[in-house]
C-alpha positions as CSV (number, residue, x, y, z in Angstrom):
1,X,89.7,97.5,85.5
2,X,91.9,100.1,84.5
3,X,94.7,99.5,81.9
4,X,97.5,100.5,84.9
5,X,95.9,98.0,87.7
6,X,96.3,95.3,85.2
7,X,100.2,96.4,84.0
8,X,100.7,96.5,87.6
9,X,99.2,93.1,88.9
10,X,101.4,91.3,85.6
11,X,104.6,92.9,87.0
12,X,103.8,91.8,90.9
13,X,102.9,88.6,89.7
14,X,106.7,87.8,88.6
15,X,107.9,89.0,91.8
16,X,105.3,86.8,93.6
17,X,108.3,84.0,94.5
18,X,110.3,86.9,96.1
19,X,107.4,87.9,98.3
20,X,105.6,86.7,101.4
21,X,102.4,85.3,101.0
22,X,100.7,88.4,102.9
23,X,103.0,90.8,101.4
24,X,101.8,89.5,98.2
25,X,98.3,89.6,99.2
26,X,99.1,93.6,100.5
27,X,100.3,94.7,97.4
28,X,97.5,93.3,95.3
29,X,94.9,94.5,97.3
30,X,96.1,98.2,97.6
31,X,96.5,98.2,93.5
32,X,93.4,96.6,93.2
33,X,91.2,99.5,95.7
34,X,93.1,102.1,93.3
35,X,96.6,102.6,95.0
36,X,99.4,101.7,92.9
37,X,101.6,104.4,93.3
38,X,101.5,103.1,97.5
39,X,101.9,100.1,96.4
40,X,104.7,100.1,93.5
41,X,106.7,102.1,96.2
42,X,105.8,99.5,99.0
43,X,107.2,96.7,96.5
44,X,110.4,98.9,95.8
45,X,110.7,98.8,99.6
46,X,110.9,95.2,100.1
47,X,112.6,94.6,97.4
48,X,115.6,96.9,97.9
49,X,115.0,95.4,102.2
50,X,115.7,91.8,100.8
51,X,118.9,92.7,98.3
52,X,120.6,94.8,101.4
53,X,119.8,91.3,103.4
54,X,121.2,88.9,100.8
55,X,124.2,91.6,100.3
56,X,125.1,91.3,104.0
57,X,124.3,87.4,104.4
58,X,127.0,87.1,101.6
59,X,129.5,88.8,103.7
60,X,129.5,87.5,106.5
């Protein structure tokens, strides 16, 4: 395995209590068939999806 699948799988590992189960599962699975750009922007996408969430929920 590459040296950028493995840098990649650490980082989504620490986000792994922030994510769904099958969103985890996703993201790991498109680094690990040689996609990580698709899926480092994927994880930027949920990530900035659940701070706009937590920013509105704190609002209200």
């Amino acid at each position: 395995m590459s040296n950028t699948k493995l840098i990649f799988l650490r980082e989504l590992r620490k986000y792994k209590d922030h994510l769904m189960k099958q969103q985890f599962k996703t993201l790991r699975g498109q680094v690990l068939s040689g996609d990580c750009e698709g899926a480092k922007k994927g994880l930027e996408k949920i990530l900035n999806r659940r701070m706009q969430h937590e920013h509105t929920k704190n609002i209200c």
